[in-house]
PDB file of N, CA, C and O in Angstrom:
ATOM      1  N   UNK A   1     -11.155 -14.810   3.383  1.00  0.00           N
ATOM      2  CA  UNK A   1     -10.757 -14.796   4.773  1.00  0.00           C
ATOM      3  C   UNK A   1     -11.575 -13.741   5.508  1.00  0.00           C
ATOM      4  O   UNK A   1     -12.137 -12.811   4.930  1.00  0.00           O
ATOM      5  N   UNK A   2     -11.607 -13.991   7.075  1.00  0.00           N
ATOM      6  CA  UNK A   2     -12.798 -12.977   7.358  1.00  0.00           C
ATOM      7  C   UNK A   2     -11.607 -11.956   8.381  1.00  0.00           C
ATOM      8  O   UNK A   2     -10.551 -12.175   8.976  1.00  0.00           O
ATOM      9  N   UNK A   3     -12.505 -10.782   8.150  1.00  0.00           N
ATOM     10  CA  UNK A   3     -11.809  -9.610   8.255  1.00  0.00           C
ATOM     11  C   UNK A   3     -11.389  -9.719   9.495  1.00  0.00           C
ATOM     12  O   UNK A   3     -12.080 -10.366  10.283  1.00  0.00           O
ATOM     13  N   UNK A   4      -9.903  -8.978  10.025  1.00  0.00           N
ATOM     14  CA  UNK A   4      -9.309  -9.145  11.481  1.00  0.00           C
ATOM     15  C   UNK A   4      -9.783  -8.517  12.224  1.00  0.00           C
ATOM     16  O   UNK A   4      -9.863  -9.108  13.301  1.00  0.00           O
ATOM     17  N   UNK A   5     -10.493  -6.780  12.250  1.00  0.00           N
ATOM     18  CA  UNK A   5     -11.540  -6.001  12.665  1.00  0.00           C
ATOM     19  C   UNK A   5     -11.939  -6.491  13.566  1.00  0.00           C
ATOM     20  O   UNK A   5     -12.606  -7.502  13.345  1.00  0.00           O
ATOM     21  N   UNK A   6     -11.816  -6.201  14.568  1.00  0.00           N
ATOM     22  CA  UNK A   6     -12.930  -6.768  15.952  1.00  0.00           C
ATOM     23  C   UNK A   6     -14.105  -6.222  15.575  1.00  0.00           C
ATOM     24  O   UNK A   6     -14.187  -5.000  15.451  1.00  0.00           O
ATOM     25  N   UNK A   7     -15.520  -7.305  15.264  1.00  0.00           N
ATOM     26  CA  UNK A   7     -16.923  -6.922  15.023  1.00  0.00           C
ATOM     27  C   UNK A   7     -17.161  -6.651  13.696  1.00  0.00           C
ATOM     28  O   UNK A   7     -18.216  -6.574  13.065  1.00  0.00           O
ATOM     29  N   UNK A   8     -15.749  -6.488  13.302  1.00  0.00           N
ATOM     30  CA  UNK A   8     -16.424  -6.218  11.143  1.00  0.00           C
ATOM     31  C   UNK A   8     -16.910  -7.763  10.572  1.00  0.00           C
ATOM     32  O   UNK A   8     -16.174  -8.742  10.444  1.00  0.00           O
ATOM     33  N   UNK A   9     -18.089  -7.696  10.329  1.00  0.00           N
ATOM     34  CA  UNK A   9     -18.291  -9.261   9.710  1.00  0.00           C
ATOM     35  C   UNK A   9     -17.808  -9.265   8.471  1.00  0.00           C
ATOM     36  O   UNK A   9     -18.545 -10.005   7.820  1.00  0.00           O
ATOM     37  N   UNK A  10     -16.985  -8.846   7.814  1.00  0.00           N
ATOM     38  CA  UNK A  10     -16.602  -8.520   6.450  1.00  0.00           C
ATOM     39  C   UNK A  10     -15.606  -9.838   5.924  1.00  0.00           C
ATOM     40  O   UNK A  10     -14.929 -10.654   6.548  1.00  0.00           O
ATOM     41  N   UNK A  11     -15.784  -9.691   4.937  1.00  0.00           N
ATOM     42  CA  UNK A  11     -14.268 -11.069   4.199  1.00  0.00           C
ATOM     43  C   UNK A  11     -13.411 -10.431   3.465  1.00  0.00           C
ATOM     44  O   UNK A  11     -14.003  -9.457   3.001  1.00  0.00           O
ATOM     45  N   UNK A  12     -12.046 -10.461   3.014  1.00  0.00           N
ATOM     46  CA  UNK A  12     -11.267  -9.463   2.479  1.00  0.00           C
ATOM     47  C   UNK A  12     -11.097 -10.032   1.108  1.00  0.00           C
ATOM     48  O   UNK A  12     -11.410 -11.208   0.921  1.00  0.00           O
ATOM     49  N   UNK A  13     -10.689  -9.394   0.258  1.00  0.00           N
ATOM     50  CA  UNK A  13     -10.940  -9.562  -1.160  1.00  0.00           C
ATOM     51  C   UNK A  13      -9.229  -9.298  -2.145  1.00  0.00           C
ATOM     52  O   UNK A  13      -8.290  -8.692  -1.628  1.00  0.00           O
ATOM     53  N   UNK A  14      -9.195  -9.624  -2.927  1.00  0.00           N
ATOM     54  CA  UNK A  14      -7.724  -9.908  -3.591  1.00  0.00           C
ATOM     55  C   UNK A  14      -8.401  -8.158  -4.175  1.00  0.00           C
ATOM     56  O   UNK A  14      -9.601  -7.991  -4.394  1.00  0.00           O
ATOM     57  N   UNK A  15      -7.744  -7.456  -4.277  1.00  0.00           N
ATOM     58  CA  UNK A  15      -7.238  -5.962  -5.216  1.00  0.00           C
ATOM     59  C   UNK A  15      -5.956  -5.478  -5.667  1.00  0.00           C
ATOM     60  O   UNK A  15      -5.107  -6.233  -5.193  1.00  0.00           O
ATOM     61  N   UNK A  16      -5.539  -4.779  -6.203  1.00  0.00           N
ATOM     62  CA  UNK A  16      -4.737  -4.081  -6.804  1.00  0.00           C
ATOM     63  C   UNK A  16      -4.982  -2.679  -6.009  1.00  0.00           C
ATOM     64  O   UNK A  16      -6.172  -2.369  -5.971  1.00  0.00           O
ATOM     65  N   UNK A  17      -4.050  -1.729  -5.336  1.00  0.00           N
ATOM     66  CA  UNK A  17      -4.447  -0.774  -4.509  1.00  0.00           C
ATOM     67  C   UNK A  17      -2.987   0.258  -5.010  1.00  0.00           C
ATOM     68  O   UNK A  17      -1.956  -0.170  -5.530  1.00  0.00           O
ATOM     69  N   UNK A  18      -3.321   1.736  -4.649  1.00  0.00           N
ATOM     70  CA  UNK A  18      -1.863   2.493  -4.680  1.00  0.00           C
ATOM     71  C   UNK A  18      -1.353   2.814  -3.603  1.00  0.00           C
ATOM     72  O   UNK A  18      -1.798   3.767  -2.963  1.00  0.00           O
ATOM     73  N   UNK A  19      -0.326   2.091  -3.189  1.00  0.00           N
ATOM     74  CA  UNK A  19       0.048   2.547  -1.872  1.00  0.00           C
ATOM     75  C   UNK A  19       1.668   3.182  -1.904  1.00  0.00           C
ATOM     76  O   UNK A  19       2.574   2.920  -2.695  1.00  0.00           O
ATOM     77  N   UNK A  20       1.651   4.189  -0.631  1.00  0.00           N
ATOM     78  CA  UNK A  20       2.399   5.262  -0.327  1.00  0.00           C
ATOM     79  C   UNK A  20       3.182   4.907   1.024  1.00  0.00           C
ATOM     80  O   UNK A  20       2.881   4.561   2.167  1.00  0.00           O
ATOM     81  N   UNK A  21       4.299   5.163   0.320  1.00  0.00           N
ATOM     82  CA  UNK A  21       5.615   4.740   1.306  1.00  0.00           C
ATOM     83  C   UNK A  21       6.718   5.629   1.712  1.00  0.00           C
ATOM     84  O   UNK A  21       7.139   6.395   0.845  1.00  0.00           O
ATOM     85  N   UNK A  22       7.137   5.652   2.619  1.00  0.00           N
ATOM     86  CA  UNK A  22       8.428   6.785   2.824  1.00  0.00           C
ATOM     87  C   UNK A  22       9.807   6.439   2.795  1.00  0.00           C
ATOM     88  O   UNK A  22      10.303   5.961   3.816  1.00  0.00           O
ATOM     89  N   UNK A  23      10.382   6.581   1.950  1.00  0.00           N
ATOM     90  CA  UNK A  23      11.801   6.055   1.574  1.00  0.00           C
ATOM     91  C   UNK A  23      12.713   6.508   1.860  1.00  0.00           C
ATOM     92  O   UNK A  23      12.367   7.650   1.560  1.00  0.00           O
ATOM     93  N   UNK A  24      14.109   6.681   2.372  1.00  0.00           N
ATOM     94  CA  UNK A  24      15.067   7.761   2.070  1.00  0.00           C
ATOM     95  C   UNK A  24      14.638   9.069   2.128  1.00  0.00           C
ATOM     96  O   UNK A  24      15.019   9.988   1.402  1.00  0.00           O
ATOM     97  N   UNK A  25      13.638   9.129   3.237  1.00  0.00           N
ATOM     98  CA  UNK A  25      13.444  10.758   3.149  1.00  0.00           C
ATOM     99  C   UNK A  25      12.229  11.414   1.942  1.00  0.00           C
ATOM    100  O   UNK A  25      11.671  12.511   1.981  1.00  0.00           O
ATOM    101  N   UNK A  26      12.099  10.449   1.038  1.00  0.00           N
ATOM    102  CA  UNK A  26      10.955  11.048  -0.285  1.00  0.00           C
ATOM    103  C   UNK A  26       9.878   9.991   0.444  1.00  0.00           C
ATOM    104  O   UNK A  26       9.996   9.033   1.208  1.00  0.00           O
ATOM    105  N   UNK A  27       8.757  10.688  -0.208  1.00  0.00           N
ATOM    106  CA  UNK A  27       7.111   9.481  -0.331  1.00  0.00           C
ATOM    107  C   UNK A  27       7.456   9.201  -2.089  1.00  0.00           C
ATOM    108  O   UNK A  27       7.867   9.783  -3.093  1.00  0.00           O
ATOM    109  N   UNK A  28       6.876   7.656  -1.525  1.00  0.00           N
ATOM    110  CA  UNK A  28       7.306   7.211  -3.157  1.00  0.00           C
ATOM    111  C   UNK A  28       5.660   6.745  -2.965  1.00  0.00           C
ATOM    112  O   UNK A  28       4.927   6.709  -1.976  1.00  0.00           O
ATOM    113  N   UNK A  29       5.489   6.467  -4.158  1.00  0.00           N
ATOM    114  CA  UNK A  29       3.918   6.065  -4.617  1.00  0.00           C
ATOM    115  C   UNK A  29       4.046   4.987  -5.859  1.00  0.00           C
ATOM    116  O   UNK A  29       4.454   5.156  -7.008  1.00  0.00           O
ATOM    117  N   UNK A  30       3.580   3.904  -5.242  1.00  0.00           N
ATOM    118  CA  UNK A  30       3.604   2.409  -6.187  1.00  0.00           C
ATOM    119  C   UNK A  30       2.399   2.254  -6.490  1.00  0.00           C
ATOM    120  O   UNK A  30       1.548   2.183  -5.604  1.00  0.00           O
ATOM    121  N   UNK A  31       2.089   2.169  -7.783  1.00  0.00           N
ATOM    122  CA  UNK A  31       0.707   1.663  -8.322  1.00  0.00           C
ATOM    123  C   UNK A  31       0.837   0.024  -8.348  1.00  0.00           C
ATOM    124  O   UNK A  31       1.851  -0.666  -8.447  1.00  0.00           O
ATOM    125  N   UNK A  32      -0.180  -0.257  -8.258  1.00  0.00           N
ATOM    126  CA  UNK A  32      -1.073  -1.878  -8.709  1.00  0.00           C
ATOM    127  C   UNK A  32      -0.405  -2.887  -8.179  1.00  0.00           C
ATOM    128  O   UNK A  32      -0.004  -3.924  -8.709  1.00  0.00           O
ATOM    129  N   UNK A  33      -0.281  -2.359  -6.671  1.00  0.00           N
ATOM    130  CA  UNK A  33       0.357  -3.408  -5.602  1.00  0.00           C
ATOM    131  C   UNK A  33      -0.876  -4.101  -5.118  1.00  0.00           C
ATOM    132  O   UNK A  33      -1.810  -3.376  -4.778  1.00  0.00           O
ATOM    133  N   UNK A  34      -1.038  -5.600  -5.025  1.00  0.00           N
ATOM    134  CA  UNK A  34      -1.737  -6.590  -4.948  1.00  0.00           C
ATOM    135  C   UNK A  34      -1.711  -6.801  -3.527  1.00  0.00           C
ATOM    136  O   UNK A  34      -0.649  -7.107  -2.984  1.00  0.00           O
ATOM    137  N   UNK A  35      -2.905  -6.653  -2.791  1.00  0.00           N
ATOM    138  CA  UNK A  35      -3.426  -6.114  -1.419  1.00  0.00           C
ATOM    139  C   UNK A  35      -5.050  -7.225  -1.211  1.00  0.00           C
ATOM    140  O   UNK A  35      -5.912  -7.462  -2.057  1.00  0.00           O
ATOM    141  N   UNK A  36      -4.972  -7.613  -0.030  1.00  0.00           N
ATOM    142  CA  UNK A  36      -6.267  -8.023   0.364  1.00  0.00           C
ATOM    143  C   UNK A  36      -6.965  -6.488   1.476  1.00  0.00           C
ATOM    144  O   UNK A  36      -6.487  -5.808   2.384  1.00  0.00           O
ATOM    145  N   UNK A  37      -8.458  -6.527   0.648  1.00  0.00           N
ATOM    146  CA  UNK A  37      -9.293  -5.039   1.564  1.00  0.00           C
ATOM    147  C   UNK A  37     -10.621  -5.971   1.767  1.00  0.00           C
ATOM    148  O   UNK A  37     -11.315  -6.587   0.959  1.00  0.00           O
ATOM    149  N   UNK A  38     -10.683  -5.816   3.178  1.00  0.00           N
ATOM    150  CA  UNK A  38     -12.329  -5.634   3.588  1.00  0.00           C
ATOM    151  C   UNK A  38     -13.317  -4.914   2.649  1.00  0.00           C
ATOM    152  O   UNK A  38     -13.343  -3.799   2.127  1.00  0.00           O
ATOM    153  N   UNK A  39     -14.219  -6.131   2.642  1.00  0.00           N
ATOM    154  CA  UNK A  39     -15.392  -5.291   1.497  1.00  0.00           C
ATOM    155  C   UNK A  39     -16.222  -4.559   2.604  1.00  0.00           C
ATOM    156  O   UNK A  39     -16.975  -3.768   2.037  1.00  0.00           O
ATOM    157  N   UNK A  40     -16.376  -4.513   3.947  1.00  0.00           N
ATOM    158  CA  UNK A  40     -17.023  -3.947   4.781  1.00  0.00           C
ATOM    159  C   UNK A  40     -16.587  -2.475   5.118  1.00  0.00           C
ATOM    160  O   UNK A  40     -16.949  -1.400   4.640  1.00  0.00           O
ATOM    161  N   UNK A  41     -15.379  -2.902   6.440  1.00  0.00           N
ATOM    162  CA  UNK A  41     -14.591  -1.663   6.607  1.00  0.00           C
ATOM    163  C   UNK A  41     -13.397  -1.177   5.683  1.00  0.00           C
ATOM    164  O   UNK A  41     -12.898  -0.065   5.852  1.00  0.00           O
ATOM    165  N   UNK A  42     -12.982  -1.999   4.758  1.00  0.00           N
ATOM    166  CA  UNK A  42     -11.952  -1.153   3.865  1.00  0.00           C
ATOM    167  C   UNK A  42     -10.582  -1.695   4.850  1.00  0.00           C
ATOM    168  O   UNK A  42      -9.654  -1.568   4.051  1.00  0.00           O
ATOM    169  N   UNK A  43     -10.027  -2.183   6.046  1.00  0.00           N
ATOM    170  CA  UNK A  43      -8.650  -2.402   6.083  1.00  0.00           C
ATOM    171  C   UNK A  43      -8.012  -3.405   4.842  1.00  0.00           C
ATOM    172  O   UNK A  43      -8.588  -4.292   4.211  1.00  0.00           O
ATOM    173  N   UNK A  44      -6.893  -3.020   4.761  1.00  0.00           N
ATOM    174  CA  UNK A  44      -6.280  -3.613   4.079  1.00  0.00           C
ATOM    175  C   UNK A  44      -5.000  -4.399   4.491  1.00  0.00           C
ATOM    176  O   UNK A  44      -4.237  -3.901   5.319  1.00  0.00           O
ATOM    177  N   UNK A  45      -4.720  -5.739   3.878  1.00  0.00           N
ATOM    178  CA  UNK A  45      -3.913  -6.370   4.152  1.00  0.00           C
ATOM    179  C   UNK A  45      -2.342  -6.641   3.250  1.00  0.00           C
ATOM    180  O   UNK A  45      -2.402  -7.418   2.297  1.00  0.00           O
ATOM    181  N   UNK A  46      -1.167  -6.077   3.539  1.00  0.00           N
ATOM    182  CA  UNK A  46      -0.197  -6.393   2.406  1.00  0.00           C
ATOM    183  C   UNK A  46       0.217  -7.742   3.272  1.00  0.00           C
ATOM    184  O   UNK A  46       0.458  -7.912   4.467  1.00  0.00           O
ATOM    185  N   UNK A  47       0.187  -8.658   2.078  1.00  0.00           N
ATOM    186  CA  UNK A  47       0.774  -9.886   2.387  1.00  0.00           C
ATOM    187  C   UNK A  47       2.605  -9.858   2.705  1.00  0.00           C
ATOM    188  O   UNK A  47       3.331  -9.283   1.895  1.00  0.00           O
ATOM    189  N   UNK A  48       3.209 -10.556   3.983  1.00  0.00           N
ATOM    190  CA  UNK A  48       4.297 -10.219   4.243  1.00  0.00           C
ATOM    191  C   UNK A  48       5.698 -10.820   3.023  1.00  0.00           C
ATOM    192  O   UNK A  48       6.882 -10.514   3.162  1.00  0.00           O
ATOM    193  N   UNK A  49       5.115 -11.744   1.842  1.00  0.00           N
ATOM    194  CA  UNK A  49       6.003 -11.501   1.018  1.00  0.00           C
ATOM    195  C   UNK A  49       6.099  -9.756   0.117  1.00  0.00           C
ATOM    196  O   UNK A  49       7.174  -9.271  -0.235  1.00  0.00           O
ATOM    197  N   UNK A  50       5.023  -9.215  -0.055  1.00  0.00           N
ATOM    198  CA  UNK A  50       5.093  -7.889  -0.619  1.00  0.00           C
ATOM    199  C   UNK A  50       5.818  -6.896  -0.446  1.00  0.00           C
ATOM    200  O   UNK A  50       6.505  -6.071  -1.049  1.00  0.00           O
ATOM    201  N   UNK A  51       5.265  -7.387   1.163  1.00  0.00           N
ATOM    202  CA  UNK A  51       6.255  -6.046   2.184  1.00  0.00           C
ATOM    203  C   UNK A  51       7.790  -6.269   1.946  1.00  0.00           C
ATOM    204  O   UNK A  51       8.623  -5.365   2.013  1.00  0.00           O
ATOM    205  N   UNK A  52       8.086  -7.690   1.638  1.00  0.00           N
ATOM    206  CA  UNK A  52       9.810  -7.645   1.439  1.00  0.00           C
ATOM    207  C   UNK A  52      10.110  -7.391  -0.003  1.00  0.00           C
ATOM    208  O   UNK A  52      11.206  -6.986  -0.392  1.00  0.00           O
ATOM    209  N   UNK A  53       9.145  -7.632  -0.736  1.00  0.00           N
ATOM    210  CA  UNK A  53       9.631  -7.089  -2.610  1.00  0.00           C
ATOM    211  C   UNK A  53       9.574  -5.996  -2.328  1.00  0.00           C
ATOM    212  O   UNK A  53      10.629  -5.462  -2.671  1.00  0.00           O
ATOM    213  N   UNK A  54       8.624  -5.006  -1.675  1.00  0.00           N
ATOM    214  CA  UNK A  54       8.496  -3.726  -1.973  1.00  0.00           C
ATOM    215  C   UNK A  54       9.648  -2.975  -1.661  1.00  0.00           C
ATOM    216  O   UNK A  54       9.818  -1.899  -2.234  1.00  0.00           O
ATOM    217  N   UNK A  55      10.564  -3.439  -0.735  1.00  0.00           N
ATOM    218  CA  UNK A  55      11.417  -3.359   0.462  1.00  0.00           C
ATOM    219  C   UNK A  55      12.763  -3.526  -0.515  1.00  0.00           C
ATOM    220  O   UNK A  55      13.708  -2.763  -0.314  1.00  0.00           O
ATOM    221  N   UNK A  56      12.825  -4.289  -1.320  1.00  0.00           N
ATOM    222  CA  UNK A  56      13.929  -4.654  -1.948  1.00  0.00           C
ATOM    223  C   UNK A  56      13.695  -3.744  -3.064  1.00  0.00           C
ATOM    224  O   UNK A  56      14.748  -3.187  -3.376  1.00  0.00           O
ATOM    225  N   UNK A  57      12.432  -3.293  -3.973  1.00  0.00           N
ATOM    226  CA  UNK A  57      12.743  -2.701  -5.053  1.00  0.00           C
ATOM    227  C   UNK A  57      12.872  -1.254  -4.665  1.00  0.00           C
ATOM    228  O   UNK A  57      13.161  -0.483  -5.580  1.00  0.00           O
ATOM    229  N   UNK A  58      12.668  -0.653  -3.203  1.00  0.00           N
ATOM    230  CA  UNK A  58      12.935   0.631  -3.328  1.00  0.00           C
ATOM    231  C   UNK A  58      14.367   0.804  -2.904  1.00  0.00           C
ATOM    232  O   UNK A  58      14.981   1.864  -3.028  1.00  0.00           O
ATOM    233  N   UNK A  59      15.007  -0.628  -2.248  1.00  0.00           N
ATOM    234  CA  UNK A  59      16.271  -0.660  -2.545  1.00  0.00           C
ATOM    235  C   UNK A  59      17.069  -0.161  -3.636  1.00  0.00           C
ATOM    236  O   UNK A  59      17.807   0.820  -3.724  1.00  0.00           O
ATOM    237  N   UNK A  60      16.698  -1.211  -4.574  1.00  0.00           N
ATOM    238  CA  UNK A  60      17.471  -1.435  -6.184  1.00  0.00           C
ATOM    239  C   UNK A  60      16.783  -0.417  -6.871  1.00  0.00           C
ATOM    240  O   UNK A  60      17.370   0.140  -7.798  1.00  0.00           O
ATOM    241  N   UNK A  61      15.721  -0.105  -6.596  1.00  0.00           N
ATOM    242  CA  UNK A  61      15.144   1.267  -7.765  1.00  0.00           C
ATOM    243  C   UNK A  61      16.049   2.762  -7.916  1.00  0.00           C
ATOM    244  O   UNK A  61      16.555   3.462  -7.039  1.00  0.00           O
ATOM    245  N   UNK A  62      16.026   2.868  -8.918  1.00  0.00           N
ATOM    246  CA  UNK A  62      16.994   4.220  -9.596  1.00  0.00           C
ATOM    247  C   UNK A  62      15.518   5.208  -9.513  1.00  0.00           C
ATOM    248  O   UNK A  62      14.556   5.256  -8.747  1.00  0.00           O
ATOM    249  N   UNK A  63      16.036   6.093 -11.016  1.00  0.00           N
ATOM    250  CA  UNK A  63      14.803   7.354 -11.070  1.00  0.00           C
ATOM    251  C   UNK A  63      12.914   6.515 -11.332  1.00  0.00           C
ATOM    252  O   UNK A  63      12.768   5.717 -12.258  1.00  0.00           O
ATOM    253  N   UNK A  64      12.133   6.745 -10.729  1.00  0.00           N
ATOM    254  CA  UNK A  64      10.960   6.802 -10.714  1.00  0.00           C
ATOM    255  C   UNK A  64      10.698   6.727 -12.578  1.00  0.00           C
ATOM    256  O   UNK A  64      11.300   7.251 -13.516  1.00  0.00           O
ATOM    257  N   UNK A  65       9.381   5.711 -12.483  1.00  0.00           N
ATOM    258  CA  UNK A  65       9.081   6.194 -13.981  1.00  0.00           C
ATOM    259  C   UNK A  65       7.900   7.263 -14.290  1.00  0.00           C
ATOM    260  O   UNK A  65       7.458   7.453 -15.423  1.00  0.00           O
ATOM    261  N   UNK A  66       7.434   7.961 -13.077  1.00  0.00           N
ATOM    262  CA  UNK A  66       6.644   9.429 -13.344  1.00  0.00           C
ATOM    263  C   UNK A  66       7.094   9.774 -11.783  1.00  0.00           C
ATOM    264  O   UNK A  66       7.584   9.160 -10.835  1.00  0.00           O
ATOM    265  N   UNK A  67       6.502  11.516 -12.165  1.00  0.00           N
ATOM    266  CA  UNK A  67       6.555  12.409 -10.760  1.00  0.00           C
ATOM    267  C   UNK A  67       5.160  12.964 -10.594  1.00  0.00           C
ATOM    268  O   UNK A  67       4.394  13.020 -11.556  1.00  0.00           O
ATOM    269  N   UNK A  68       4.746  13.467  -9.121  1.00  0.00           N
ATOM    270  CA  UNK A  68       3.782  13.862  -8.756  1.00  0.00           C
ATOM    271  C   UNK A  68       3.927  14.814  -7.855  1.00  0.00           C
ATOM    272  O   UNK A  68       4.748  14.802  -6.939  1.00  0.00           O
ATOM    273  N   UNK A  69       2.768  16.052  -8.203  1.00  0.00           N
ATOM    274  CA  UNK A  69       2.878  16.887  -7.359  1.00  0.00           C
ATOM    275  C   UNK A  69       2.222  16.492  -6.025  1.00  0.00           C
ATOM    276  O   UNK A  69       1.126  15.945  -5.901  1.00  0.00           O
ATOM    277  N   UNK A  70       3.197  16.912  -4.902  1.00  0.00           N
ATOM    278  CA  UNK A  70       2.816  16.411  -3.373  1.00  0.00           C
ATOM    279  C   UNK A  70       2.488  17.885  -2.683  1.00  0.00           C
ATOM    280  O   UNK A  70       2.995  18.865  -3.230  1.00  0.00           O
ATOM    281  N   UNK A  71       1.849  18.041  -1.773  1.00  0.00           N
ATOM    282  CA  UNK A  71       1.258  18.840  -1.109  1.00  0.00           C
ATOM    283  C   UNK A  71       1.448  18.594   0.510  1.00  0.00           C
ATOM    284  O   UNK A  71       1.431  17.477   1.027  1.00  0.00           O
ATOM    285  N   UNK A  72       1.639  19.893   1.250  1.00  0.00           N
ATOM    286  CA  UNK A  72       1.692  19.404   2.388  1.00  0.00           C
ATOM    287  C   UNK A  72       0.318  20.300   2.860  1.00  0.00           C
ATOM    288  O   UNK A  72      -0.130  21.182   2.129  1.00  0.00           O
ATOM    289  N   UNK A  73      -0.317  19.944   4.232  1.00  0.00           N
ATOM    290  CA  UNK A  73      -1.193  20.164   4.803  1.00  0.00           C
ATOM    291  C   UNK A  73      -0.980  21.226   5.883  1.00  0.00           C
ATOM    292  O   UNK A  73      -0.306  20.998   6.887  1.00  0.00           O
ATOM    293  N   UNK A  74      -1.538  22.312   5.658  1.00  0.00           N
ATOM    294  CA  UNK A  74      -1.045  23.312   6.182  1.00  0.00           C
ATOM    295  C   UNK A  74      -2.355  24.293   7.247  1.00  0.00           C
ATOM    296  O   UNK A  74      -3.089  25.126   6.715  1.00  0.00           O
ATOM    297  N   UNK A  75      -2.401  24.045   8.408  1.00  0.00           N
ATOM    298  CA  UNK A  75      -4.263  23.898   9.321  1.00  0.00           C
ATOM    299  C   UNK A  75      -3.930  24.870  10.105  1.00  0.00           C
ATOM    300  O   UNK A  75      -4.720  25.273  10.959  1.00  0.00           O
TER     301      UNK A  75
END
């Protein structure tokens, strides 16, 4: 499919990406969520069934199966 980008001639590509979400107040971080990205500019697309699994498992999700140290930005 060709990229939505006004002027990117790019086509977007099936990946696996880690994306970062804000839940209940925490950032949660989901690995090997299945994402279309521009091979040009890099936007990325979550398909709108994803957005509702993702939506439902941070529902039903209990404890995380790892933790990460988060950092805030401090300028």
């Amino acid at each position: 499919m060709k990229c939505s980008i006004q002027n990117c001639p790019g086509q977007y590509e099936d990946k696996l990406i880690v994306h970062t979400v804000r839940s209940k107040g925490c950032v949660v971080v989901i690995e090997n969520v299945p994402v279309e990205v521009c091979r040009v500019c890099g936007d990325v697309l979550l398909r709108p069934y994803m957005v509702r699994h993702i939506e439902v498992m941070l529902k039903a999700t209990g404890q995380p199966k790892k933790s990460v140290p988060m950092y805030e930005y401090i300028g």
